[in-house]
CHARMM-style PDB file with segment names, atoms N, HN, CA, C and O in Angstrom:
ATOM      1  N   UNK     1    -115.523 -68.305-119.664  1.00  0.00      PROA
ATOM      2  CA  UNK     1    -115.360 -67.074-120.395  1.00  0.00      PROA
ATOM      3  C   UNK     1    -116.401 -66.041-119.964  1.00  0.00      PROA
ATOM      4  O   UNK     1    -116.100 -64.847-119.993  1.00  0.00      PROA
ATOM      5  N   UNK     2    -117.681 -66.466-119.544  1.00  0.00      PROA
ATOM      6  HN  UNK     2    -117.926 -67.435-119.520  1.00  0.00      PROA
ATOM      7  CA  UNK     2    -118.862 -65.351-119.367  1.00  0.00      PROA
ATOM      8  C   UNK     2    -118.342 -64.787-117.888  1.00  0.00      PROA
ATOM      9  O   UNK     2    -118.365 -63.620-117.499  1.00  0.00      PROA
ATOM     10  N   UNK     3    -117.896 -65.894-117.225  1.00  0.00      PROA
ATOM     11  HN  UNK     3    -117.877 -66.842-117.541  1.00  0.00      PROA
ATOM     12  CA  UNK     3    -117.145 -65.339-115.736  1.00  0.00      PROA
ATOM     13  C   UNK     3    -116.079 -64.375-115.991  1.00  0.00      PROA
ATOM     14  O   UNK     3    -116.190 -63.354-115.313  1.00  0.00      PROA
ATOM     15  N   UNK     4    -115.181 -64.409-116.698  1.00  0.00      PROA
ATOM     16  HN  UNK     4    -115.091 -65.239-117.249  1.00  0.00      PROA
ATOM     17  CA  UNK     4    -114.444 -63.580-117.232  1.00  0.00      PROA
ATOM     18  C   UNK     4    -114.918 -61.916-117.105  1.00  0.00      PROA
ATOM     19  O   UNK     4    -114.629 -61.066-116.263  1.00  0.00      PROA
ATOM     20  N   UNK     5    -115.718 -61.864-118.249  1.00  0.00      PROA
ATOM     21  HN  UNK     5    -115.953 -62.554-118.934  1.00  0.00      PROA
ATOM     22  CA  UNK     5    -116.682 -60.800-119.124  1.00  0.00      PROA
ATOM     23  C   UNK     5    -117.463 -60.437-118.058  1.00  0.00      PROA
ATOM     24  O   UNK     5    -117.330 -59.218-117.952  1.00  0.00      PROA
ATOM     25  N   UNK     6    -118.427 -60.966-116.959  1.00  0.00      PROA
ATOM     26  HN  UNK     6    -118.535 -61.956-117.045  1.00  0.00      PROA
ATOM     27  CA  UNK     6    -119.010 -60.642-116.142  1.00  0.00      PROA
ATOM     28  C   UNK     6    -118.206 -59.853-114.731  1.00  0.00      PROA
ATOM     29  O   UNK     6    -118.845 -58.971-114.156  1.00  0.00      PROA
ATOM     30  N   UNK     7    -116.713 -60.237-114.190  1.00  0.00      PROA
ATOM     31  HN  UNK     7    -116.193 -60.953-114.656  1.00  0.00      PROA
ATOM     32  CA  UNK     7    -116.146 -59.749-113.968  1.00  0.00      PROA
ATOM     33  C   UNK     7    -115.471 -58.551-114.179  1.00  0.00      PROA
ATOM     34  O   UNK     7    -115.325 -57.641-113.363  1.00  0.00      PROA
ATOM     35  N   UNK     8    -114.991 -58.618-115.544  1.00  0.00      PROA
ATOM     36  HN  UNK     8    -115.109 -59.358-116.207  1.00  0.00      PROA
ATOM     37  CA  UNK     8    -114.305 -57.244-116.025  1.00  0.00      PROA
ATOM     38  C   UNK     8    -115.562 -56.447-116.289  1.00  0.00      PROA
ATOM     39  O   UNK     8    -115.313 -55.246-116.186  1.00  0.00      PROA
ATOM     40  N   UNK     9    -116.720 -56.670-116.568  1.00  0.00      PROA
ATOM     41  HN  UNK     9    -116.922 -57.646-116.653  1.00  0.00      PROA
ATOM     42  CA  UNK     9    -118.077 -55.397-116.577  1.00  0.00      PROA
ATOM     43  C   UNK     9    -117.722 -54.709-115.108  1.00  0.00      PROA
ATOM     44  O   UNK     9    -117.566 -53.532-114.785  1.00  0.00      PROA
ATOM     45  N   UNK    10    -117.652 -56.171-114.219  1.00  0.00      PROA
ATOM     46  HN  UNK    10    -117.779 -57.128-114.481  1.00  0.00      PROA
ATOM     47  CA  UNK    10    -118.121 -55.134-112.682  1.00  0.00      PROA
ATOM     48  C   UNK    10    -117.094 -54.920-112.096  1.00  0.00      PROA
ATOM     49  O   UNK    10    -117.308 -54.777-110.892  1.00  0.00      PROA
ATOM     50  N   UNK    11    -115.898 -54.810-112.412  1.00  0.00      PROA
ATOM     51  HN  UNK    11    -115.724 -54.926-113.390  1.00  0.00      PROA
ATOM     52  CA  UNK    11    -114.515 -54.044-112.080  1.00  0.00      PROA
ATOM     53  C   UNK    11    -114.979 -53.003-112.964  1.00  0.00      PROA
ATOM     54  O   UNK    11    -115.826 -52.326-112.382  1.00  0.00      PROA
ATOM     55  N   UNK    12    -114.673 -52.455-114.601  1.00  0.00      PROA
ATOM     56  HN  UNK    12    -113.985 -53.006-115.074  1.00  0.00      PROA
ATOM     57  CA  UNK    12    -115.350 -51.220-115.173  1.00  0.00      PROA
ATOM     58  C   UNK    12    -116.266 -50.352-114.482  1.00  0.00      PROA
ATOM     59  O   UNK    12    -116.060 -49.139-114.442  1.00  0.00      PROA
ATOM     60  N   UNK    13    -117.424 -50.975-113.846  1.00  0.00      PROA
ATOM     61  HN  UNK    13    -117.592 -51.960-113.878  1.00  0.00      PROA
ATOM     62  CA  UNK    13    -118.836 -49.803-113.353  1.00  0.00      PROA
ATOM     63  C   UNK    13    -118.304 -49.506-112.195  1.00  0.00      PROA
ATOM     64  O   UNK    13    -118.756 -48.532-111.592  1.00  0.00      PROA
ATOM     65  N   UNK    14    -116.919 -50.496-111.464  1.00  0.00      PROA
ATOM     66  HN  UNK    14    -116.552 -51.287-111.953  1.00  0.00      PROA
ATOM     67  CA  UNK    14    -116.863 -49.544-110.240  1.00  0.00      PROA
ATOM     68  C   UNK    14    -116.027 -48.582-110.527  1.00  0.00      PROA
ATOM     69  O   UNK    14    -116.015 -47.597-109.789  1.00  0.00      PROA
ATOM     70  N   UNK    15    -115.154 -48.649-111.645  1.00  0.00      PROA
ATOM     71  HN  UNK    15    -115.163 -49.449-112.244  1.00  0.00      PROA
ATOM     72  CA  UNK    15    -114.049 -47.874-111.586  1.00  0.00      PROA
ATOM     73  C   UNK    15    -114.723 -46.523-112.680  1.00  0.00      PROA
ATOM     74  O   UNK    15    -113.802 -45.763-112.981  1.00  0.00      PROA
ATOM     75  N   UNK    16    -115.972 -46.127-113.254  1.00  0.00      PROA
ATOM     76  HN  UNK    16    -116.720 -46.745-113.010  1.00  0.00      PROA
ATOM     77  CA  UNK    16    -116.718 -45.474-113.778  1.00  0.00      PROA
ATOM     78  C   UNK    16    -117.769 -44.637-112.507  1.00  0.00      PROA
ATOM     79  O   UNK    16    -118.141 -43.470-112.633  1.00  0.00      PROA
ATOM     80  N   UNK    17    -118.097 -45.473-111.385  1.00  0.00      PROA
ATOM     81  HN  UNK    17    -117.795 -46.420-111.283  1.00  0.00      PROA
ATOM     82  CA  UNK    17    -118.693 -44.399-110.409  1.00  0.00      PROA
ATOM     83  C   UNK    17    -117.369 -43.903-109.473  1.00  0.00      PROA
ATOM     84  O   UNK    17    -117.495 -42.882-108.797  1.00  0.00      PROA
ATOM     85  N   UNK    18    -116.255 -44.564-109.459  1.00  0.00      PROA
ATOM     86  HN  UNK    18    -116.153 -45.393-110.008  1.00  0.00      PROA
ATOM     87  CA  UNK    18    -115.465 -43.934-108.700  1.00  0.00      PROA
ATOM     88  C   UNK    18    -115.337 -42.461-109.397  1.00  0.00      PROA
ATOM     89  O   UNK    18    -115.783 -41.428-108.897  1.00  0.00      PROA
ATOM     90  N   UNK    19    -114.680 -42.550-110.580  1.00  0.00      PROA
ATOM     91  HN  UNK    19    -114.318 -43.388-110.986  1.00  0.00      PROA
ATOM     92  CA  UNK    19    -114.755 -41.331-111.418  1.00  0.00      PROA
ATOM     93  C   UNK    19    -115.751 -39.925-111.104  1.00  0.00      PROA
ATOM     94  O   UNK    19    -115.505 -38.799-110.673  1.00  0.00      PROA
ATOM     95  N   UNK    20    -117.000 -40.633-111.563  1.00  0.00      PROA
ATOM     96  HN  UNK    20    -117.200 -41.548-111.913  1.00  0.00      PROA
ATOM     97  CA  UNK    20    -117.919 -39.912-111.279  1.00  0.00      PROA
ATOM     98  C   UNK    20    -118.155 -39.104-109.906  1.00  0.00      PROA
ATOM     99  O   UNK    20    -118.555 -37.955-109.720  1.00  0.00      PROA
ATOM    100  N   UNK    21    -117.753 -40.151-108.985  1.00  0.00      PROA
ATOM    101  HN  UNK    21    -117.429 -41.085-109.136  1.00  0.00      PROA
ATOM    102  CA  UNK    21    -117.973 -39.545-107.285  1.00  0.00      PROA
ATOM    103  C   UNK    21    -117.092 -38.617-107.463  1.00  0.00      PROA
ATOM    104  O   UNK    21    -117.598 -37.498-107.382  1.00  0.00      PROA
ATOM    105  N   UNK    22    -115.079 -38.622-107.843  1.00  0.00      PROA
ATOM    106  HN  UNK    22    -114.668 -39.531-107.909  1.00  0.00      PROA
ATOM    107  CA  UNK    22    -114.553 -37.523-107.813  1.00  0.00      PROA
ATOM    108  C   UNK    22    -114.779 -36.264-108.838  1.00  0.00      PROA
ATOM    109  O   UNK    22    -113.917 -35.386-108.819  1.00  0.00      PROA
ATOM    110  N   UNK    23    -115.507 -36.175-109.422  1.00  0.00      PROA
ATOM    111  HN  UNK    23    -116.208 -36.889-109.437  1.00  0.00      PROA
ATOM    112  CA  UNK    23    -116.013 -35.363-110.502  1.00  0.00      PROA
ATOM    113  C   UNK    23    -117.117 -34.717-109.443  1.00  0.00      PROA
ATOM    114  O   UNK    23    -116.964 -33.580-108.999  1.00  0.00      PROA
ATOM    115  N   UNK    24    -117.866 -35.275-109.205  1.00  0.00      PROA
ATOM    116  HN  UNK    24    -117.990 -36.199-109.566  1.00  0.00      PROA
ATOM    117  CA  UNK    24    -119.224 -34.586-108.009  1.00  0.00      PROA
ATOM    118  C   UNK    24    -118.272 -33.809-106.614  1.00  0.00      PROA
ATOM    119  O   UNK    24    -118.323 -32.700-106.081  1.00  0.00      PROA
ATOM    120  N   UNK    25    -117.538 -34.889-106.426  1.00  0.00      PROA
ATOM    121  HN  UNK    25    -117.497 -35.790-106.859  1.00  0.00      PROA
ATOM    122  CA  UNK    25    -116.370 -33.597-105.272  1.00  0.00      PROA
ATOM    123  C   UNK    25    -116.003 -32.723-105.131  1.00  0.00      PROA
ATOM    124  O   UNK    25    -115.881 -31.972-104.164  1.00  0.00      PROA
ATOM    125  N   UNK    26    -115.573 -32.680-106.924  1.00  0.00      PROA
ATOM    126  HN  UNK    26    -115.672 -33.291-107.710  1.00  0.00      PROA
ATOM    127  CA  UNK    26    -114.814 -31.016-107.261  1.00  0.00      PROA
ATOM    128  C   UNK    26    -115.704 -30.515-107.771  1.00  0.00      PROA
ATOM    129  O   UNK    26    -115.278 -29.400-108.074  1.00  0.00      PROA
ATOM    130  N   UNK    27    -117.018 -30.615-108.185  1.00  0.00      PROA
ATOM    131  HN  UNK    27    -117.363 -31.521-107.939  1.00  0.00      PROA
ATOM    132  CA  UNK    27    -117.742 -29.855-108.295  1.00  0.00      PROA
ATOM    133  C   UNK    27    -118.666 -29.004-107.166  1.00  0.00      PROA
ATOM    134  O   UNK    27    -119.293 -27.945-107.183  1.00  0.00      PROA
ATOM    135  N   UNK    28    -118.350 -30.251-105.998  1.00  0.00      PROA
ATOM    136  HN  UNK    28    -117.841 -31.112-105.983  1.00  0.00      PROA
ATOM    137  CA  UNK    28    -118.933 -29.272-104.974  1.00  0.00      PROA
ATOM    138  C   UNK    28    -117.800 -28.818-103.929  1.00  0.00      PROA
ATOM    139  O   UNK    28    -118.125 -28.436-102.806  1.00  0.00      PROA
ATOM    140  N   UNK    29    -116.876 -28.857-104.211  1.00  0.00      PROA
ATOM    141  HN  UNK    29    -116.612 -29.167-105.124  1.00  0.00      PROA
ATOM    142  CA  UNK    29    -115.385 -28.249-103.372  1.00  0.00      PROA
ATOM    143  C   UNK    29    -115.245 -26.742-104.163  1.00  0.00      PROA
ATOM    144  O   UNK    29    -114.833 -25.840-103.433  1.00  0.00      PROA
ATOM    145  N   UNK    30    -115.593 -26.313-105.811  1.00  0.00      PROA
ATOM    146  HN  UNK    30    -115.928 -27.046-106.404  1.00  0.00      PROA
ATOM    147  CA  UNK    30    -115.457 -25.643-106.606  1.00  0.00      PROA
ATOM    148  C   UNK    30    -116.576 -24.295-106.063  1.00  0.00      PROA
ATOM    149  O   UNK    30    -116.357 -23.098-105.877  1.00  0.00      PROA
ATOM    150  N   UNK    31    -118.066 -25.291-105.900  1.00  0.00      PROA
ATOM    151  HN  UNK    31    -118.245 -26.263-106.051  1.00  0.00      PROA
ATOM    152  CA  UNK    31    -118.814 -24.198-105.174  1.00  0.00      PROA
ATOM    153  C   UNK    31    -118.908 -23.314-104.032  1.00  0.00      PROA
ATOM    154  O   UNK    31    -119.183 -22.120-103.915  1.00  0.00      PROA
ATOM    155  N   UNK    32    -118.557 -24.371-103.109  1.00  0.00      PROA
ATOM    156  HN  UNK    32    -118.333 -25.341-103.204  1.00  0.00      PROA
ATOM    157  CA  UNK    32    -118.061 -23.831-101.833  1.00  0.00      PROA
ATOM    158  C   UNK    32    -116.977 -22.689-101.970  1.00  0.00      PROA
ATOM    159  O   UNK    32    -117.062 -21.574-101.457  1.00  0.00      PROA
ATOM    160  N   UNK    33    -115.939 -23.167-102.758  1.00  0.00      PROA
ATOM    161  HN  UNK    33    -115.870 -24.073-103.175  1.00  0.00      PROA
ATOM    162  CA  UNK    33    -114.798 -21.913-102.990  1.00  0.00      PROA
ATOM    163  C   UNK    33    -115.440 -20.879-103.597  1.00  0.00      PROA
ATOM    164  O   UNK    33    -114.959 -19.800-103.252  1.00  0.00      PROA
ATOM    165  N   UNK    34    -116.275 -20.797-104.311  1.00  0.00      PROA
ATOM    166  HN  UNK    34    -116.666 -21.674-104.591  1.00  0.00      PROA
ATOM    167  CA  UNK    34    -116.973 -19.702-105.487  1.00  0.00      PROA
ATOM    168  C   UNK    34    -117.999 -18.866-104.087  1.00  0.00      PROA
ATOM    169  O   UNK    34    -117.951 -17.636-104.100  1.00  0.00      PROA
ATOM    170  N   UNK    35    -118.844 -19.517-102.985  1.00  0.00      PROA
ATOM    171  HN  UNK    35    -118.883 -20.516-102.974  1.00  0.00      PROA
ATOM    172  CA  UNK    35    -119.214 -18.668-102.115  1.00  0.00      PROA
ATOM    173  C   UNK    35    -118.221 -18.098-101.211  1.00  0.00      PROA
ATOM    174  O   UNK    35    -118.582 -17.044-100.686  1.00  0.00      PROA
ATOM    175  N   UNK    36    -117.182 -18.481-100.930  1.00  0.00      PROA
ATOM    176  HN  UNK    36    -116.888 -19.336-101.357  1.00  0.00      PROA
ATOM    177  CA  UNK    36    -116.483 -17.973-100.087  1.00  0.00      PROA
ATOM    178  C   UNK    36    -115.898 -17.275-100.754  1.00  0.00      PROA
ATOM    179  O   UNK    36    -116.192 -16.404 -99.935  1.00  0.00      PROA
ATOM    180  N   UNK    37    -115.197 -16.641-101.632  1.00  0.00      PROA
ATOM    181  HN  UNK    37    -114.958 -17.349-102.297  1.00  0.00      PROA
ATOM    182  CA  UNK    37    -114.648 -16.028-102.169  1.00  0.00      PROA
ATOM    183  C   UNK    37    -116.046 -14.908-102.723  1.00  0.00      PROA
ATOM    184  O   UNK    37    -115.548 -13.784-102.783  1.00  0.00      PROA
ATOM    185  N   UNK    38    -117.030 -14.861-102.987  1.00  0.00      PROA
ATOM    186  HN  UNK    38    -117.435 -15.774-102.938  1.00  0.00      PROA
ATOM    187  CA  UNK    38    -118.227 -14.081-103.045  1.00  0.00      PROA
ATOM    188  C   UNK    38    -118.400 -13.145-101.669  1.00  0.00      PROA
ATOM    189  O   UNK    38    -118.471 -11.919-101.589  1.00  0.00      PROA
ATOM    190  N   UNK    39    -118.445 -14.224-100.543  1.00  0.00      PROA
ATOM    191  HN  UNK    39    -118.387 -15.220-100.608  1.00  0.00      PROA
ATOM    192  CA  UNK    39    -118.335 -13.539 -98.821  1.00  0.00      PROA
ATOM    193  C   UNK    39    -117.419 -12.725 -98.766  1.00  0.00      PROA
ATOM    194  O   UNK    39    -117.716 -11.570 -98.462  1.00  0.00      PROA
ATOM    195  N   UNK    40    -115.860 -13.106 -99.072  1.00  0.00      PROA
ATOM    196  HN  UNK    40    -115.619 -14.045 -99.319  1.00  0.00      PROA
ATOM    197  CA  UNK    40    -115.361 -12.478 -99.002  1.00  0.00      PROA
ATOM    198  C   UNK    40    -115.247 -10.788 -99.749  1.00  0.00      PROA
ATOM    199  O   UNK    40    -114.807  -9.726 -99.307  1.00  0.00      PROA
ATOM    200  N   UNK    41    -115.810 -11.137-100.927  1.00  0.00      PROA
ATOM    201  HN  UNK    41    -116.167 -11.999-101.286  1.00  0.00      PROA
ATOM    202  CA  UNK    41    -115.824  -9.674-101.658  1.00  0.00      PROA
ATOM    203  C   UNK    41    -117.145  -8.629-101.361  1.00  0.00      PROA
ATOM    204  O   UNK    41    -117.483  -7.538-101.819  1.00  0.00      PROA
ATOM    205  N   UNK    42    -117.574  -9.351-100.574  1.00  0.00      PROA
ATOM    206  HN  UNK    42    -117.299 -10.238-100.202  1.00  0.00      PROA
ATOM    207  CA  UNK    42    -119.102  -8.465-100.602  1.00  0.00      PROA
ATOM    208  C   UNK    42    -118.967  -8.039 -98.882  1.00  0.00      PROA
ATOM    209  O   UNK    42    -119.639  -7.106 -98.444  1.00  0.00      PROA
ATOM    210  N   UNK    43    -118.121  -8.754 -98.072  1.00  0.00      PROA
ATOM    211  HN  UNK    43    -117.575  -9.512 -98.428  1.00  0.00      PROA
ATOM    212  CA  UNK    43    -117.925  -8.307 -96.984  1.00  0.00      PROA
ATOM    213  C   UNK    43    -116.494  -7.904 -96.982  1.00  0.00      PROA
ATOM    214  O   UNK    43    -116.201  -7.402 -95.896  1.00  0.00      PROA
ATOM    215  N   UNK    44    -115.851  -7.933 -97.525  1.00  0.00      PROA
ATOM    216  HN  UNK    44    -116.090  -8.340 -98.406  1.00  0.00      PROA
ATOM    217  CA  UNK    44    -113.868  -7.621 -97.420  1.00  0.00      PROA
ATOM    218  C   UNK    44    -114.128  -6.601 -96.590  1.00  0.00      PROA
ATOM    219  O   UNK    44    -113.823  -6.974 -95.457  1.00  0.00      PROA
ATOM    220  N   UNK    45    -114.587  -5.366 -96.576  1.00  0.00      PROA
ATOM    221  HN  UNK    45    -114.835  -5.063 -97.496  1.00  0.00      PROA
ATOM    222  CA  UNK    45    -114.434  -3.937 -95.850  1.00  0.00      PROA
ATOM    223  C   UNK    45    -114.703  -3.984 -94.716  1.00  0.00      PROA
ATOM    224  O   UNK    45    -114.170  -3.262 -93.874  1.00  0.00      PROA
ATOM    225  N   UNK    46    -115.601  -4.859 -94.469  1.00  0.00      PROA
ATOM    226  HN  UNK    46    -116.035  -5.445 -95.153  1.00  0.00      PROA
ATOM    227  CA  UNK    46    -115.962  -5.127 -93.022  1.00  0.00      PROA
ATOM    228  C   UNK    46    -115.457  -5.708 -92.617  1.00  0.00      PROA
ATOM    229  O   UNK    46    -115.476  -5.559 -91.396  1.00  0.00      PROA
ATOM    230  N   UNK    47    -114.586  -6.832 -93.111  1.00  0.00      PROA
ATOM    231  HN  UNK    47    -114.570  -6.954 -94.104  1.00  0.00      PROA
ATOM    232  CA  UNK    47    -113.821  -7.744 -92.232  1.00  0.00      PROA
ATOM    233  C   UNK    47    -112.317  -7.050 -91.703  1.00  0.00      PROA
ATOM    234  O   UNK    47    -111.739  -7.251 -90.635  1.00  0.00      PROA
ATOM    235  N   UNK    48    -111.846  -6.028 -93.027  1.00  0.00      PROA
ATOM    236  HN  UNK    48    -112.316  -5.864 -93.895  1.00  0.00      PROA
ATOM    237  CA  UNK    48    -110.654  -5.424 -92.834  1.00  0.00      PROA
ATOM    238  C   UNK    48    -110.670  -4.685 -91.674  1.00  0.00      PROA
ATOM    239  O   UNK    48    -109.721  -4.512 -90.909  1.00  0.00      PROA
ATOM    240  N   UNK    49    -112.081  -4.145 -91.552  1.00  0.00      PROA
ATOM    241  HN  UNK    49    -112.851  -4.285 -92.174  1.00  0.00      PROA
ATOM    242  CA  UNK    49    -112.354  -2.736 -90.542  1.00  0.00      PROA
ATOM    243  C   UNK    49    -112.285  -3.936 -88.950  1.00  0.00      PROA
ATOM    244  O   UNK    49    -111.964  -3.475 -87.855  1.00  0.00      PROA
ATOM    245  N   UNK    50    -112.537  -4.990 -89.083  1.00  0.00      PROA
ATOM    246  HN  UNK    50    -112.798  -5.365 -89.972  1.00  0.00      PROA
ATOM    247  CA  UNK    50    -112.662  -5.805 -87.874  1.00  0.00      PROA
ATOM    248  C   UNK    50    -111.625  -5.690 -87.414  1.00  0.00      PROA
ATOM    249  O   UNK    50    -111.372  -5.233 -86.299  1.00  0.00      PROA
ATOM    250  N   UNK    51    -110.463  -6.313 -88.654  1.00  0.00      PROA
ATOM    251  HN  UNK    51    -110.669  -6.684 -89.560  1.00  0.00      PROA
ATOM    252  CA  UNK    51    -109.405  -6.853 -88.076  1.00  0.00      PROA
ATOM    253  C   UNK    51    -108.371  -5.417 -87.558  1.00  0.00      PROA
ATOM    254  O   UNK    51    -107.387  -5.519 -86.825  1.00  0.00      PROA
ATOM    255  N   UNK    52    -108.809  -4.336 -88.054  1.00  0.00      PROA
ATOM    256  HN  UNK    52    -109.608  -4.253 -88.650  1.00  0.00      PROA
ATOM    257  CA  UNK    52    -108.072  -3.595 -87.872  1.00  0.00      PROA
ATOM    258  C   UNK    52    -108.205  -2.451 -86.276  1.00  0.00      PROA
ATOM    259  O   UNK    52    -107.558  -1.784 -85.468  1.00  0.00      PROA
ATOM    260  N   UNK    53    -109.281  -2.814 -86.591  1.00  0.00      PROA
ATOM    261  HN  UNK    53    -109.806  -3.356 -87.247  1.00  0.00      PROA
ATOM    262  CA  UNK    53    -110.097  -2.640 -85.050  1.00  0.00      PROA
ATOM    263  C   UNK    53    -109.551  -3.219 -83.395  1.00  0.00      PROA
ATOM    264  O   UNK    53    -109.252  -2.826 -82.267  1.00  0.00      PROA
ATOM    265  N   UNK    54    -109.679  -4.320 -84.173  1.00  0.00      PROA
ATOM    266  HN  UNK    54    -109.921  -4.639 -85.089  1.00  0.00      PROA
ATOM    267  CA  UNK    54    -108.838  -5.276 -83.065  1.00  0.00      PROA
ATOM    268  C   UNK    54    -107.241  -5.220 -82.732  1.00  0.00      PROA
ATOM    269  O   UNK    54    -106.668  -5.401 -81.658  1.00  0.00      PROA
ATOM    270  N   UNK    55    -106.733  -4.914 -83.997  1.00  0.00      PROA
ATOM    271  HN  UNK    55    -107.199  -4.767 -84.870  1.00  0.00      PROA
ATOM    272  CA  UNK    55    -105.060  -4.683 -84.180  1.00  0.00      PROA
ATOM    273  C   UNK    55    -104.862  -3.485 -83.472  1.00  0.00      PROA
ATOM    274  O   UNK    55    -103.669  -3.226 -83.313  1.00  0.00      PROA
ATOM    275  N   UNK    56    -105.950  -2.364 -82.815  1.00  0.00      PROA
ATOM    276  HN  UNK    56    -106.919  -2.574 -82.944  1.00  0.00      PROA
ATOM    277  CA  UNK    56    -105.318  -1.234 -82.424  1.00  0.00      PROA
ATOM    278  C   UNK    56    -105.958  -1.327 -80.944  1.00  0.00      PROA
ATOM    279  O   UNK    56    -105.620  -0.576 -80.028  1.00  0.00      PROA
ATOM    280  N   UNK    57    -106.944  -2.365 -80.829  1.00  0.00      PROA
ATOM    281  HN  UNK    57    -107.218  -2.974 -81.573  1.00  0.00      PROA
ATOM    282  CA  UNK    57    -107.095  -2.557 -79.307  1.00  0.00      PROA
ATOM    283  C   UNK    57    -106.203  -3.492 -78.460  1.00  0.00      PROA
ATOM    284  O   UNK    57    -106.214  -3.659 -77.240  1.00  0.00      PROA
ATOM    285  N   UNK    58    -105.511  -4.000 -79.309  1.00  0.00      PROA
ATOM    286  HN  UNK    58    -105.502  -3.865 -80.300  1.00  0.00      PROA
ATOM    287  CA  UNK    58    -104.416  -4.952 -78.972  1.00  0.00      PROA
ATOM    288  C   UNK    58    -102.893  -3.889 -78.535  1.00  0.00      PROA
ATOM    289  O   UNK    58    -102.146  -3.780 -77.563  1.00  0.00      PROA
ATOM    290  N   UNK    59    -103.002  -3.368 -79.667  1.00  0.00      PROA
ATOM    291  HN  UNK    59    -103.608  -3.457 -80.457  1.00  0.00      PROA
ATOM    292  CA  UNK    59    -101.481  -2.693 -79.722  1.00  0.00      PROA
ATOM    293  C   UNK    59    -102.201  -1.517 -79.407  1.00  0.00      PROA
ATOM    294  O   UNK    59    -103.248  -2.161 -79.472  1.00  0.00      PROA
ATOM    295  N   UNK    60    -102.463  -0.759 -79.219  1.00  0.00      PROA
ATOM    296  HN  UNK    60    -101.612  -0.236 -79.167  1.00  0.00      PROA
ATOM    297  CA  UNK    60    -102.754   0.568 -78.862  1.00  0.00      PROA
ATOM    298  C   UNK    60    -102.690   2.065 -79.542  1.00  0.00      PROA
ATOM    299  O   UNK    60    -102.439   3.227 -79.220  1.00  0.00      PROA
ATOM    300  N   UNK    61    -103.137   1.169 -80.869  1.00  0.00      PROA
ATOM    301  HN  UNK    61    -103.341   0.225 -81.130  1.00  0.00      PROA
ATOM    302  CA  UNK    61    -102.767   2.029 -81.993  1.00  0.00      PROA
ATOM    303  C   UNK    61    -101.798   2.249 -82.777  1.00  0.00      PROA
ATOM    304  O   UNK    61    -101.629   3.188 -83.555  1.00  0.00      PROA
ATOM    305  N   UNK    62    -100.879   0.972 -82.464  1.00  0.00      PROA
ATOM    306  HN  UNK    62    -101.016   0.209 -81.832  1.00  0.00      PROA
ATOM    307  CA  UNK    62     -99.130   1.021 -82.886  1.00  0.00      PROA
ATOM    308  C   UNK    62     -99.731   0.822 -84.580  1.00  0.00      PROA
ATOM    309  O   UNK    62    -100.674   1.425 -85.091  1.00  0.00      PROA
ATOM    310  N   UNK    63     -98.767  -0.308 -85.263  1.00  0.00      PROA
ATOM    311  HN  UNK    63     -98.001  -0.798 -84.848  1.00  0.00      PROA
ATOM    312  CA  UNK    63     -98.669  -0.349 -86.501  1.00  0.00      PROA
ATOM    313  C   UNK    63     -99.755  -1.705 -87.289  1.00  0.00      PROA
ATOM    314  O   UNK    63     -99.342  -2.786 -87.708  1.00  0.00      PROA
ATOM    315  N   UNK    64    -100.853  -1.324 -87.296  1.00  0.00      PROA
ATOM    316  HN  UNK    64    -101.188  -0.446 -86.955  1.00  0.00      PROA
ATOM    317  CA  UNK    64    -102.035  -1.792 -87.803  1.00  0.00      PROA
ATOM    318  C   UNK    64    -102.290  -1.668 -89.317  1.00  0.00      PROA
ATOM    319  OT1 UNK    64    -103.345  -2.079 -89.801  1.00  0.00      PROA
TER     320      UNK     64
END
């Protein structure tokens, strides 16, 4: 019976840090998105002006 009980503890703690690890994932998948989306708003104008830059050295000023 203690084999039992000693078993099902250490099936539980793994299936309690698994949890935990995906909880720490999306918390740092969440941050990463929160700076990039920051980059993006604090640079958007500059990136638009890039791309648009490029769209008329490509095309020659067509429809950019």
């Amino acid at each position: 019976m203690d084999y039992l009980r000693i078993l099902l503890n250490a099936r539980f703690a793994k299936m309690e840090e698994r949890g935990a690890s995906a909880v720490e994932y999306g918390l740092l998948i969440a941050g990463i998105a929160a700076v990039i989306v920051a980059v993006v708003i604090v640079l958007g104008g500059k990136i638009k002006g890039a791309f648009t830059d490029t769209c008329s050295a490509i095309s020659g000023s067509g429809s950019c």
